[in-house]
C-alpha atoms as an extended CHARMM CRD file, in Angstrom:
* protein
*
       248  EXT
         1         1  UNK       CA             62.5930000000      -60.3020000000      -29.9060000000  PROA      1               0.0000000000
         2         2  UNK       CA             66.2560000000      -60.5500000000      -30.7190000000  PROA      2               0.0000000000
         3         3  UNK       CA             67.2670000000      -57.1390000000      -30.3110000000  PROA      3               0.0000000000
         4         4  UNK       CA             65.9490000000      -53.6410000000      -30.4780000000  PROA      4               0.0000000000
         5         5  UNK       CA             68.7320000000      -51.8500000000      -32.9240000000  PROA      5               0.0000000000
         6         6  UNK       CA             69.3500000000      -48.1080000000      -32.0500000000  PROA      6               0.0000000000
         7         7  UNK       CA             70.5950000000      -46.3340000000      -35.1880000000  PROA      7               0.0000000000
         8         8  UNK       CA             71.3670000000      -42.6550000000      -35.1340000000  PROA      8               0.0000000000
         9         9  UNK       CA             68.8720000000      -41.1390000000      -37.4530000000  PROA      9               0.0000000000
        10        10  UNK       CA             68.9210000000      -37.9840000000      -39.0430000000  PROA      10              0.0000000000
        11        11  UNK       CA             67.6150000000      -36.0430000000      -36.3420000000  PROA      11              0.0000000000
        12        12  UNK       CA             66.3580000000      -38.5540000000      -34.3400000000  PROA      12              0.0000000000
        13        13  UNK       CA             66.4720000000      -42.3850000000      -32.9560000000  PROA      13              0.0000000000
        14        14  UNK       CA             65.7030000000      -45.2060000000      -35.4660000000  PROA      14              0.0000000000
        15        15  UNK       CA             64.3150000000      -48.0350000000      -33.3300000000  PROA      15              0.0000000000
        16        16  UNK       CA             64.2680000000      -51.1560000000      -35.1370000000  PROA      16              0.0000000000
        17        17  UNK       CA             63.1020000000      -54.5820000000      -33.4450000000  PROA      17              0.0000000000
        18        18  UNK       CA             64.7190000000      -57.9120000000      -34.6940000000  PROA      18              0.0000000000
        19        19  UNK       CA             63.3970000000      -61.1490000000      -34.8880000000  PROA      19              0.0000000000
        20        20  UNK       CA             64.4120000000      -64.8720000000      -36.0640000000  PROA      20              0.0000000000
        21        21  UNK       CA             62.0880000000      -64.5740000000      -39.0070000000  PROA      21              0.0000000000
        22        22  UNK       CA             60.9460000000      -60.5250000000      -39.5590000000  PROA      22              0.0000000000
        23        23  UNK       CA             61.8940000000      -57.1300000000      -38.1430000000  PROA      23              0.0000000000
        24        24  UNK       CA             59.6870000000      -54.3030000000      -37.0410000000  PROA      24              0.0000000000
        25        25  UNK       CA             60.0390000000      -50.2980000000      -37.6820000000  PROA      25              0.0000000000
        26        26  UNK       CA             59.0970000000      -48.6910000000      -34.5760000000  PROA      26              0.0000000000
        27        27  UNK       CA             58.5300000000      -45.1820000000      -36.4280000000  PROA      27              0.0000000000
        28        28  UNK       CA             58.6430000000      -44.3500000000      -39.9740000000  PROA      28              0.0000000000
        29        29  UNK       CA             61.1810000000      -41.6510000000      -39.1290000000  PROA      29              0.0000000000
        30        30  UNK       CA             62.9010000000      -39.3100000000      -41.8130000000  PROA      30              0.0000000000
        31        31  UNK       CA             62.4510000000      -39.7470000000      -46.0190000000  PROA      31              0.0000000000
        32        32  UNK       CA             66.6080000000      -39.5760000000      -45.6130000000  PROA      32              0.0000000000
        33        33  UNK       CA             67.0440000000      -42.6810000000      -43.1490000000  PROA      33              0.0000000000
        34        34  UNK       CA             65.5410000000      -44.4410000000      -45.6820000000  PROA      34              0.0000000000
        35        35  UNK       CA             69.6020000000      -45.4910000000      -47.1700000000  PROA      35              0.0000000000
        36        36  UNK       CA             70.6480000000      -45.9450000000      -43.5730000000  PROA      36              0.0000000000
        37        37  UNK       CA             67.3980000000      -48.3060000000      -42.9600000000  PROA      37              0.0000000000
        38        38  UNK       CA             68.2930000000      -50.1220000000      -46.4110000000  PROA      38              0.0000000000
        39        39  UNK       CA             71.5170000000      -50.4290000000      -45.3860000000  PROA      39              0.0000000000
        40        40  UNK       CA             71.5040000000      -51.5570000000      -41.9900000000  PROA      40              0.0000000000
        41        41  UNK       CA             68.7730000000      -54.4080000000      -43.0020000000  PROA      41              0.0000000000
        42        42  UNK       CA             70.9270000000      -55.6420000000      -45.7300000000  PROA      42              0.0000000000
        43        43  UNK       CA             74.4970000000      -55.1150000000      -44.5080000000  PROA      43              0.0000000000
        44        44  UNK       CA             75.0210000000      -55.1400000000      -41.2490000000  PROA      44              0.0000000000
        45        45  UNK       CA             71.8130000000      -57.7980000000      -39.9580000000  PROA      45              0.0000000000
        46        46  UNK       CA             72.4230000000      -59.6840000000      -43.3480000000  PROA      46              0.0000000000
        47        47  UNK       CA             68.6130000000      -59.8640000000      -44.0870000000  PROA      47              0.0000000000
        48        48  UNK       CA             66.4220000000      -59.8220000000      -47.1680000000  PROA      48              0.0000000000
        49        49  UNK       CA             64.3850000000      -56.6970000000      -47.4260000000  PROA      49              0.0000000000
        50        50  UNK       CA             61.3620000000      -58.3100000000      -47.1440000000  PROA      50              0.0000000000
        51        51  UNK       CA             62.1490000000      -59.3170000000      -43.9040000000  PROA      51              0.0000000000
        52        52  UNK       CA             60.6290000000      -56.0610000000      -43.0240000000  PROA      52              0.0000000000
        53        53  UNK       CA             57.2800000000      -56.6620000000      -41.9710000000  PROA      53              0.0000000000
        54        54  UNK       CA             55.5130000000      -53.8400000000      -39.8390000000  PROA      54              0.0000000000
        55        55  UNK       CA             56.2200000000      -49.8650000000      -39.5380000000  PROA      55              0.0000000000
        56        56  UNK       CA             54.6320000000      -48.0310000000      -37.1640000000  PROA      56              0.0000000000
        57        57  UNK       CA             53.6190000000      -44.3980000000      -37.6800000000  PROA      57              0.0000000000
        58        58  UNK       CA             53.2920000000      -42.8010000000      -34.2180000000  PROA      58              0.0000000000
        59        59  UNK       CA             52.4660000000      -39.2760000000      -35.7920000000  PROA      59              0.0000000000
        60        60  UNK       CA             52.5980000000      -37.3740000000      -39.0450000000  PROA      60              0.0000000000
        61        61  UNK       CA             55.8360000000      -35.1750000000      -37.9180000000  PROA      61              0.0000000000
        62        62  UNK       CA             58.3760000000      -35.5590000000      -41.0710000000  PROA      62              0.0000000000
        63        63  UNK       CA             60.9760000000      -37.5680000000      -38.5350000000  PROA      63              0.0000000000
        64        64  UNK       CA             58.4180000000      -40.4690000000      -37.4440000000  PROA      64              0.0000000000
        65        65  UNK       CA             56.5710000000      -40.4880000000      -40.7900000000  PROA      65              0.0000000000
        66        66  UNK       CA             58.9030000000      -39.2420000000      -43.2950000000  PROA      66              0.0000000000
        67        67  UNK       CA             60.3110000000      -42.5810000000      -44.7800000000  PROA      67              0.0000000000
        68        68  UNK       CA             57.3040000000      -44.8910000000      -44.1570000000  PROA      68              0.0000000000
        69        69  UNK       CA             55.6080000000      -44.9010000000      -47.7800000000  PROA      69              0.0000000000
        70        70  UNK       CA             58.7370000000      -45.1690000000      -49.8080000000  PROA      70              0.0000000000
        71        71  UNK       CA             60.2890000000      -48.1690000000      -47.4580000000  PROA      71              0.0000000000
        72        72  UNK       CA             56.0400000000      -49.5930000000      -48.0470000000  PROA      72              0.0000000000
        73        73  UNK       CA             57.0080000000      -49.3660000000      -51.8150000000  PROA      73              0.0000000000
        74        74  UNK       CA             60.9900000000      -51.0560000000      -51.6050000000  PROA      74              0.0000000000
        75        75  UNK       CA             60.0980000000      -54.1030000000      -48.7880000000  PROA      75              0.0000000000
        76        76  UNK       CA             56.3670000000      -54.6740000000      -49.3960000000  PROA      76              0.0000000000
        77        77  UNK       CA             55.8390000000      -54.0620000000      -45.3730000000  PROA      77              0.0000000000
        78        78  UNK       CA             52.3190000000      -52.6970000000      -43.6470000000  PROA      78              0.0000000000
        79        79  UNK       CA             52.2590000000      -49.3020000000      -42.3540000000  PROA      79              0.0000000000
        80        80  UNK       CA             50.0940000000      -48.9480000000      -39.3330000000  PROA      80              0.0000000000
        81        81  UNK       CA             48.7670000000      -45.8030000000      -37.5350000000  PROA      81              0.0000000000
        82        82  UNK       CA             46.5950000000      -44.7260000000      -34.5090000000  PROA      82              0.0000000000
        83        83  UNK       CA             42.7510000000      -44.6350000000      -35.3120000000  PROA      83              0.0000000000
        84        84  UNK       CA             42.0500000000      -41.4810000000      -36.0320000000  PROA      84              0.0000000000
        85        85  UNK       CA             39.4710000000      -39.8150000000      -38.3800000000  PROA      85              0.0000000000
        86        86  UNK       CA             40.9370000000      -37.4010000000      -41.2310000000  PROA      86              0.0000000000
        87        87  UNK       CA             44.9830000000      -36.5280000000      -41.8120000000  PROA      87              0.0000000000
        88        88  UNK       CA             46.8470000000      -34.5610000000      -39.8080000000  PROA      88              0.0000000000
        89        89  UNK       CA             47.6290000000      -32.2600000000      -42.7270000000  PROA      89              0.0000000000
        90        90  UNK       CA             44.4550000000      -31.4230000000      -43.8220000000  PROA      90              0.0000000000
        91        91  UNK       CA             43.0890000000      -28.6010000000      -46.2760000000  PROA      91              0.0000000000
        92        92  UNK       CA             44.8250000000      -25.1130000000      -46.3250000000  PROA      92              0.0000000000
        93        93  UNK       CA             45.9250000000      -24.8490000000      -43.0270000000  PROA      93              0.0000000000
        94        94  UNK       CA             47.1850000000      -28.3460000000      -42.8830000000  PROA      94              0.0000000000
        95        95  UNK       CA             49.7440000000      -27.6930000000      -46.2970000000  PROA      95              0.0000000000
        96        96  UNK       CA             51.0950000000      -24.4680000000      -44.6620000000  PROA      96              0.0000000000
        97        97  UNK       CA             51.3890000000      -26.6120000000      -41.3810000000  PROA      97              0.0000000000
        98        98  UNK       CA             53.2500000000      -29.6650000000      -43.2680000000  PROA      98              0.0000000000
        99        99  UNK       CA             55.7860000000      -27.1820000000      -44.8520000000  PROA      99              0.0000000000
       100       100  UNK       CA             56.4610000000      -25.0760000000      -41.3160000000  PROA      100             0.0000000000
       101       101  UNK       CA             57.2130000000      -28.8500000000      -39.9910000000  PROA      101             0.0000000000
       102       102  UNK       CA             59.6000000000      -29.3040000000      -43.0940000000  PROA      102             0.0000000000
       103       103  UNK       CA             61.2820000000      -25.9680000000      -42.5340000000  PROA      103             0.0000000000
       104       104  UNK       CA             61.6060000000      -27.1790000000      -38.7160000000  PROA      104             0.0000000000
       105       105  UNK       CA             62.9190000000      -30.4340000000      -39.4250000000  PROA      105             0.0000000000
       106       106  UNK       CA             65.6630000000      -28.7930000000      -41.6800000000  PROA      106             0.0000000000
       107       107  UNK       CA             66.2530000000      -26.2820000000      -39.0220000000  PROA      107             0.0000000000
       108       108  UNK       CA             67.2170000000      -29.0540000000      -36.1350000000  PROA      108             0.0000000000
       109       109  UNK       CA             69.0330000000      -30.8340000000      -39.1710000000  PROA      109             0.0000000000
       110       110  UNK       CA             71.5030000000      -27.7310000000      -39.4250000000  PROA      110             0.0000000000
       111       111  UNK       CA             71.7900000000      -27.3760000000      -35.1860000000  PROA      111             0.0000000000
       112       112  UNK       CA             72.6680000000      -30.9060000000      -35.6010000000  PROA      112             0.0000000000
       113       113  UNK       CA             75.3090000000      -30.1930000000      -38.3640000000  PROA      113             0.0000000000
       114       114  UNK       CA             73.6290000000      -32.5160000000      -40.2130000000  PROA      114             0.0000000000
       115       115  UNK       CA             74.0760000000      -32.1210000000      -44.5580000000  PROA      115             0.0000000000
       116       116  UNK       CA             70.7710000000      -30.8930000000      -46.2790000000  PROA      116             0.0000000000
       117       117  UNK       CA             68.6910000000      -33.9480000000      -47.4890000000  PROA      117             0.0000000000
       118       118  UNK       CA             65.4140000000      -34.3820000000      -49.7390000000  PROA      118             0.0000000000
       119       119  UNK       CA             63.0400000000      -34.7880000000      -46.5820000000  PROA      119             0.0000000000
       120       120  UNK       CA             59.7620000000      -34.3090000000      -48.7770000000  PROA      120             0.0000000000
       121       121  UNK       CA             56.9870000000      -37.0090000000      -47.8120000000  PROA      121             0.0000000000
       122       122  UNK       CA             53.3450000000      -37.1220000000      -48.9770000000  PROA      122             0.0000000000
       123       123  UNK       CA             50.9150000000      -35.1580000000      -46.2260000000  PROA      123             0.0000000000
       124       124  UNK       CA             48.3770000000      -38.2010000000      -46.4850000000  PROA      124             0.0000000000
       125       125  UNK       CA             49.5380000000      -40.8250000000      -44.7300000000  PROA      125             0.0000000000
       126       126  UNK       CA             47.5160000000      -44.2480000000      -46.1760000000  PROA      126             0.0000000000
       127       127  UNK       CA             47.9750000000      -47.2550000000      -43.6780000000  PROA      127             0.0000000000
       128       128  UNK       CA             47.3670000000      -50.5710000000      -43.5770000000  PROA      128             0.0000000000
       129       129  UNK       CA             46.0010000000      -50.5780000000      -40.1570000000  PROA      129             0.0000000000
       130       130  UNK       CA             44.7870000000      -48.2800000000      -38.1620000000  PROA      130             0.0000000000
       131       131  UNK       CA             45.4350000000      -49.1550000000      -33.8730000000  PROA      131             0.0000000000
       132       132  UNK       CA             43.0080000000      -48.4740000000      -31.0490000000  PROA      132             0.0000000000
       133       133  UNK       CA             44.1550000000      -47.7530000000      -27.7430000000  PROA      133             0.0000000000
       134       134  UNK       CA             45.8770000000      -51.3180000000      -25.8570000000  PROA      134             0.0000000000
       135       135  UNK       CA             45.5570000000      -52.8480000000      -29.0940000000  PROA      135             0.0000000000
       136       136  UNK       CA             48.4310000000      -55.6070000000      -29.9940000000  PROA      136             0.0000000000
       137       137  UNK       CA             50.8480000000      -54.6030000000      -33.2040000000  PROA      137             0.0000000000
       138       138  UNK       CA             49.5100000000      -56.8460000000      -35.9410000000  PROA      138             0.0000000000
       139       139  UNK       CA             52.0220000000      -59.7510000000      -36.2070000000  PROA      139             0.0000000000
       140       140  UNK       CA             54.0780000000      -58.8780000000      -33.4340000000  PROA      140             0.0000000000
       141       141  UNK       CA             51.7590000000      -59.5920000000      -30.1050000000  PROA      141             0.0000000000
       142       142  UNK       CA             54.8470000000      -58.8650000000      -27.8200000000  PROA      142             0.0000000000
       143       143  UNK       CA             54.3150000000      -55.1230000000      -28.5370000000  PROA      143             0.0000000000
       144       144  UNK       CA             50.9850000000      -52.9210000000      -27.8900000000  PROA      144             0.0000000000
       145       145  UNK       CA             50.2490000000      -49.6240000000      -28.9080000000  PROA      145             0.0000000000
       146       146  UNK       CA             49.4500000000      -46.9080000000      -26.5570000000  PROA      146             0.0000000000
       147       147  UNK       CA             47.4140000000      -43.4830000000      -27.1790000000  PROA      147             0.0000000000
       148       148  UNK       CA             49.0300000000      -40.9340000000      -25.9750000000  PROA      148             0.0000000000
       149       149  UNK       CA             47.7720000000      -37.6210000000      -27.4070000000  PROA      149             0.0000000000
       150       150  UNK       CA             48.8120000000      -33.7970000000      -27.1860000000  PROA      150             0.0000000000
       151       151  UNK       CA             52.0970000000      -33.0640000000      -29.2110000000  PROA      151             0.0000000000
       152       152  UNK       CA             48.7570000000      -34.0490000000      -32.1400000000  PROA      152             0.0000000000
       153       153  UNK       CA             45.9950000000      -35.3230000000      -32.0860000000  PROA      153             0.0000000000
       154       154  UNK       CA             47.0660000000      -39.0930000000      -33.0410000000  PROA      154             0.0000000000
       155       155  UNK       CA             49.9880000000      -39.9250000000      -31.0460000000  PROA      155             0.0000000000
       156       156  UNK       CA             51.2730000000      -43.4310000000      -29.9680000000  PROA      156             0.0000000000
       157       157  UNK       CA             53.2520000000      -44.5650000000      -27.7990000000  PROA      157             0.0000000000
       158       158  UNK       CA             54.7130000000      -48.7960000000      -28.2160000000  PROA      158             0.0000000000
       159       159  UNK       CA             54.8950000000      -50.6680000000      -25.2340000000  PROA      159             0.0000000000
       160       160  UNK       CA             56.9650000000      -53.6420000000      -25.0890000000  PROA      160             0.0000000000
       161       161  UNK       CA             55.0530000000      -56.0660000000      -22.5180000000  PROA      161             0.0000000000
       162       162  UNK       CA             57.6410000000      -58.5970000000      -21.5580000000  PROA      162             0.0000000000
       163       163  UNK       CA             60.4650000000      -56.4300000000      -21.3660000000  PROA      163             0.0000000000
       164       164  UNK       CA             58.2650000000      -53.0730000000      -19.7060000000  PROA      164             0.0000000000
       165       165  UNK       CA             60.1020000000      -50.7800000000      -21.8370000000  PROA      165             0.0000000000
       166       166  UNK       CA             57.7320000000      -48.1500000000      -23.8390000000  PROA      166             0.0000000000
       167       167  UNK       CA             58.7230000000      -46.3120000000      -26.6630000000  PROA      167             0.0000000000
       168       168  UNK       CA             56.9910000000      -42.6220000000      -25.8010000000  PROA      168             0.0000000000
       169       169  UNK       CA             58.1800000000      -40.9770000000      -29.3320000000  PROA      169             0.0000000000
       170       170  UNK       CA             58.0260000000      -37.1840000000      -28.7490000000  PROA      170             0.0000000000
       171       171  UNK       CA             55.8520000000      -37.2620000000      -25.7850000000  PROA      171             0.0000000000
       172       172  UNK       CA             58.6730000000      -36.1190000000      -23.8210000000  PROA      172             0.0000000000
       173       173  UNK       CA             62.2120000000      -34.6870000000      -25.0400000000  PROA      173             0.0000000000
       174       174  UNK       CA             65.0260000000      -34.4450000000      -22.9210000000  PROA      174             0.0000000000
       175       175  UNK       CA             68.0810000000      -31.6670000000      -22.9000000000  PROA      175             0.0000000000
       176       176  UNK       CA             70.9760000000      -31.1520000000      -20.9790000000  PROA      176             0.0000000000
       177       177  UNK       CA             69.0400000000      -28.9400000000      -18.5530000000  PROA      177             0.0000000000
       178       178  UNK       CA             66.6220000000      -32.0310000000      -18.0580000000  PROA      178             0.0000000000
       179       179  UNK       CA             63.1590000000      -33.6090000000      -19.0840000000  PROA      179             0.0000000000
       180       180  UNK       CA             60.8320000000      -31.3110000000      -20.9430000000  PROA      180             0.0000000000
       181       181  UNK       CA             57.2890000000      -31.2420000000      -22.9910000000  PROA      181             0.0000000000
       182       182  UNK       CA             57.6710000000      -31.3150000000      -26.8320000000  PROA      182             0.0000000000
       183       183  UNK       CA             57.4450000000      -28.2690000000      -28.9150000000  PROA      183             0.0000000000
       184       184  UNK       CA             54.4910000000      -28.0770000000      -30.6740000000  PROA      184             0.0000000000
       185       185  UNK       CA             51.8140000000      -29.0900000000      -28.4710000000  PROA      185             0.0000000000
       186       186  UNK       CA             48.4780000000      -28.6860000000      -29.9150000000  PROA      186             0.0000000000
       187       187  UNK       CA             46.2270000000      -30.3960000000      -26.8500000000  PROA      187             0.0000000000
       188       188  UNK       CA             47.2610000000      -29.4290000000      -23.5810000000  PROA      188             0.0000000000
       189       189  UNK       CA             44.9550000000      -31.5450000000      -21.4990000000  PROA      189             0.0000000000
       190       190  UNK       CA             44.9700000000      -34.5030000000      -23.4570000000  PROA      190             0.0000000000
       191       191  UNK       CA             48.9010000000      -33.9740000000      -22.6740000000  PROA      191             0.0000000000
       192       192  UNK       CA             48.7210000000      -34.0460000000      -19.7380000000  PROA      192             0.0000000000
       193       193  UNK       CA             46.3530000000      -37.4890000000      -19.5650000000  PROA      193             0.0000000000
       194       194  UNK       CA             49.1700000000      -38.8080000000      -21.9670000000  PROA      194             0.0000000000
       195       195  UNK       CA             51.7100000000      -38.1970000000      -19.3590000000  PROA      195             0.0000000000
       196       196  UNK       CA             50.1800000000      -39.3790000000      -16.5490000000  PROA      196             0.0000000000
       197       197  UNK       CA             49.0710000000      -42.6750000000      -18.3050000000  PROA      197             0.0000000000
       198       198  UNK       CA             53.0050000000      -43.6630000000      -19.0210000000  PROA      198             0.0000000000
       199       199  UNK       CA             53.9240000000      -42.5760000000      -16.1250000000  PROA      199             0.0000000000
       200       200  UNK       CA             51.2970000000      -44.9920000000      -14.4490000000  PROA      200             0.0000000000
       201       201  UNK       CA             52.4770000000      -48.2160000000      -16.3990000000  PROA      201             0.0000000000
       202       202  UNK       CA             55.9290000000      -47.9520000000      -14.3020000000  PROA      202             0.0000000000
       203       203  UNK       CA             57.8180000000      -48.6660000000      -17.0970000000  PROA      203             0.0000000000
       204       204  UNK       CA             61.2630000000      -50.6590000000      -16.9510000000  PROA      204             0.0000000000
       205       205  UNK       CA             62.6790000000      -47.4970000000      -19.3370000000  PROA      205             0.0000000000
       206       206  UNK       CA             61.5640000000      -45.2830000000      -21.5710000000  PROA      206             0.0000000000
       207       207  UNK       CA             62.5970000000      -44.5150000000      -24.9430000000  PROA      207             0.0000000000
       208       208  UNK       CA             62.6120000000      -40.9590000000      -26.3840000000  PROA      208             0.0000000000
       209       209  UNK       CA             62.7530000000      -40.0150000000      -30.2730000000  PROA      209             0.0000000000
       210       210  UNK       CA             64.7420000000      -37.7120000000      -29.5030000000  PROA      210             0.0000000000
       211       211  UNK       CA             67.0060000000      -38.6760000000      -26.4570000000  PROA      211             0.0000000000
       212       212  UNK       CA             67.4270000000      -42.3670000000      -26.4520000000  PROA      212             0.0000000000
       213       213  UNK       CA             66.3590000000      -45.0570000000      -23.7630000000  PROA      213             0.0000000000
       214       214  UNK       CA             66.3790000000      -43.2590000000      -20.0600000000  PROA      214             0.0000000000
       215       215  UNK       CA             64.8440000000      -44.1590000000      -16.5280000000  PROA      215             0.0000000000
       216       216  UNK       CA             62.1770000000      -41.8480000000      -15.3910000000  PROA      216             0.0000000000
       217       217  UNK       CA             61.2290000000      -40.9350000000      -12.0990000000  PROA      217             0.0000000000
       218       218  UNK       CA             57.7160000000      -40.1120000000      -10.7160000000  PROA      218             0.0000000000
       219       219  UNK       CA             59.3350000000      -36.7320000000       -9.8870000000  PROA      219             0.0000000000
       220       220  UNK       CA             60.8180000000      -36.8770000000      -13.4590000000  PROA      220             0.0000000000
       221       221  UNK       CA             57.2800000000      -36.9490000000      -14.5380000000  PROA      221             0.0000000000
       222       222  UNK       CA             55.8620000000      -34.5430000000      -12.3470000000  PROA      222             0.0000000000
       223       223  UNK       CA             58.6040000000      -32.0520000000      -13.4470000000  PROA      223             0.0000000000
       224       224  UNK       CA             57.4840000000      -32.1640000000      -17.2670000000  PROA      224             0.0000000000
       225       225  UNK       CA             53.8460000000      -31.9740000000      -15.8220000000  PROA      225             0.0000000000
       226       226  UNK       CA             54.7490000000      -28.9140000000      -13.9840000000  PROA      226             0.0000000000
       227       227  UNK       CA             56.0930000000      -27.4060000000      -17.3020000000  PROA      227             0.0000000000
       228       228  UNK       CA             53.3760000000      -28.5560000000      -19.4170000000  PROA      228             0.0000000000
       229       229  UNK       CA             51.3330000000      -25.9510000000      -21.0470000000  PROA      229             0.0000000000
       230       230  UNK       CA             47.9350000000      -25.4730000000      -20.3020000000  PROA      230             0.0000000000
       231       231  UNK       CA             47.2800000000      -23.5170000000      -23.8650000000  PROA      231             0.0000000000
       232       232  UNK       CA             48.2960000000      -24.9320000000      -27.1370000000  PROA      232             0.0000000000
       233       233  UNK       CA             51.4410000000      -24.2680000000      -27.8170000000  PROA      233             0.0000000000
       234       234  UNK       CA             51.9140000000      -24.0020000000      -31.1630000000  PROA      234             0.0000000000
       235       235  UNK       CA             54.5820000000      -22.8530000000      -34.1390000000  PROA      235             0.0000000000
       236       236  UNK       CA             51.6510000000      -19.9950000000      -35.1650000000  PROA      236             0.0000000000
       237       237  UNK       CA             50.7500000000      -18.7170000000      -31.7820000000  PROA      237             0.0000000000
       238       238  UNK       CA             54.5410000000      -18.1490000000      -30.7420000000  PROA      238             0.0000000000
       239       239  UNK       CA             54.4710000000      -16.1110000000      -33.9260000000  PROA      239             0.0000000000
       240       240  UNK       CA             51.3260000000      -14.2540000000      -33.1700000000  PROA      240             0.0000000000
       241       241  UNK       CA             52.5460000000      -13.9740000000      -29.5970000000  PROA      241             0.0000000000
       242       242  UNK       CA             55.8760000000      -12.2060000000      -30.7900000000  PROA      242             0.0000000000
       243       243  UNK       CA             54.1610000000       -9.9240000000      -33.2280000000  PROA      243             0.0000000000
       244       244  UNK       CA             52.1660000000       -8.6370000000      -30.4280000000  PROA      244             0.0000000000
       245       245  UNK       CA             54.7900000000       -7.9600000000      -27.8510000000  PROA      245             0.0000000000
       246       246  UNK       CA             56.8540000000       -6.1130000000      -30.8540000000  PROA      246             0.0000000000
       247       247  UNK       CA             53.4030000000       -4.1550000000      -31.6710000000  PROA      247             0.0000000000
       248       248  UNK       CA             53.1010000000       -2.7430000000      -28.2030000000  PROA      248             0.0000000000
């Protein structure tokens, strides 16, 4: 690897790996990067398109899969996913879920003072490949995907093996007031397995979606286990929650 490029996305990091002869999409982030993306390929790295060869999908949240089909359908890259059975989105439940996640992602877009974009992305996400847990990214052997489940049920993290640095995508978030767990998250215990497992690998960095590249301590990890739900923590209960406490 050349470089990993860090591009401010539209809510979040765009991580984007060069090479001499291709270039690999960590996460298929927002459908409105997808001009930055173009951009940044052609202008600034003065590469063909094409050179695009591998996008990773780490889960179906419209900032890591949002731009992934339509940059498929401009470069002619693979997407690849974790192996799971089913979409994320799926029947009724799943549409209402995909549009609360599109409301959400416009909602962080305005706290960011970020314009209103067209952030619509197909639900079904149709891969190339489809990763198991420690397996290498297809072309690029340097990097191996981890599962690290909880935020949903398909998570993955991307470990870079000669450098130790792991990309953890929104296993953890950070604010000024410190290290926290994600909002949703929909599997507490297989959270808190996911946590653990990074924090075991005693990575060089880590690199949050949403946060950038940071050095985490085993106290650093034992604080976010400490918060860690041990119920799902959803979008739906909080509202079910609230209606309750305004009931009584």
């Amino acid at each position: 690897m050349i470089k990993l490029h860090k591009l401010d996305g539209y809510i979040q990091t765009i991580l984007l790996a060069e090479y001499t002869d291709k270039l690999l999409l960590l996460d298929g982030c927002c459908r409105a990067d997808v001009s930055l993306i173009k951009h940044f390929i052609t202008d600034t790295l003065q590469r063909p398109l094409t050179d695009l060869h591998l996008i990773v999908v780490t889960h179906m949240h419209p900032d890591h899969a949002g731009a992934a089909h339509k940059l498929r359908k401009i470069t002619g890259c693979k997407i690849a996913s974790a192996n799971v059975k089913g979409d994320w989105y799926s029947g009724f439940g799943g549409k209402l879920m995909h549009l609360t996640d599109l409301l959400l992602t416009r909602w962080v877009a305005s706290r960011k003072n970020q314009p209103q974009r067209w952030l619509w992305y197909s639900s079904k996400l149709s891969p190339d490949y489809k990763l198991n847990n420690n397996e290498n990214l297809p072309g690029f052997d340097d990097w191996q995907a981890i599962e690290t489940q909880g935020h949903t049920d398909r998570d993955l993290s991307l470990h870079h093996l000669p450098s130790n640095k792991i990309y953890i995508a929104d296993l953890i978030v950070t604010t000024k007031k410190g290290f926290f767990p994600p909002f949703p998250i929909f599997y507490p215990e297989r959270y808190r397995s996911s946590l653990k497992k990074i924090a075991k690998l005693n990575a060089k960095s880590i690199i949050l979606a949403h946060g950038g590249e940071v050095e985490l301590t085993p106290q650093d990890f034992e604080q976010v286990l400490a918060k860690a739900p041990t119920k799902p923590m959803t979008v739906w209960r909080s509202i079910k929650t609230k209606l309750k406490l305004s009931i009584k």
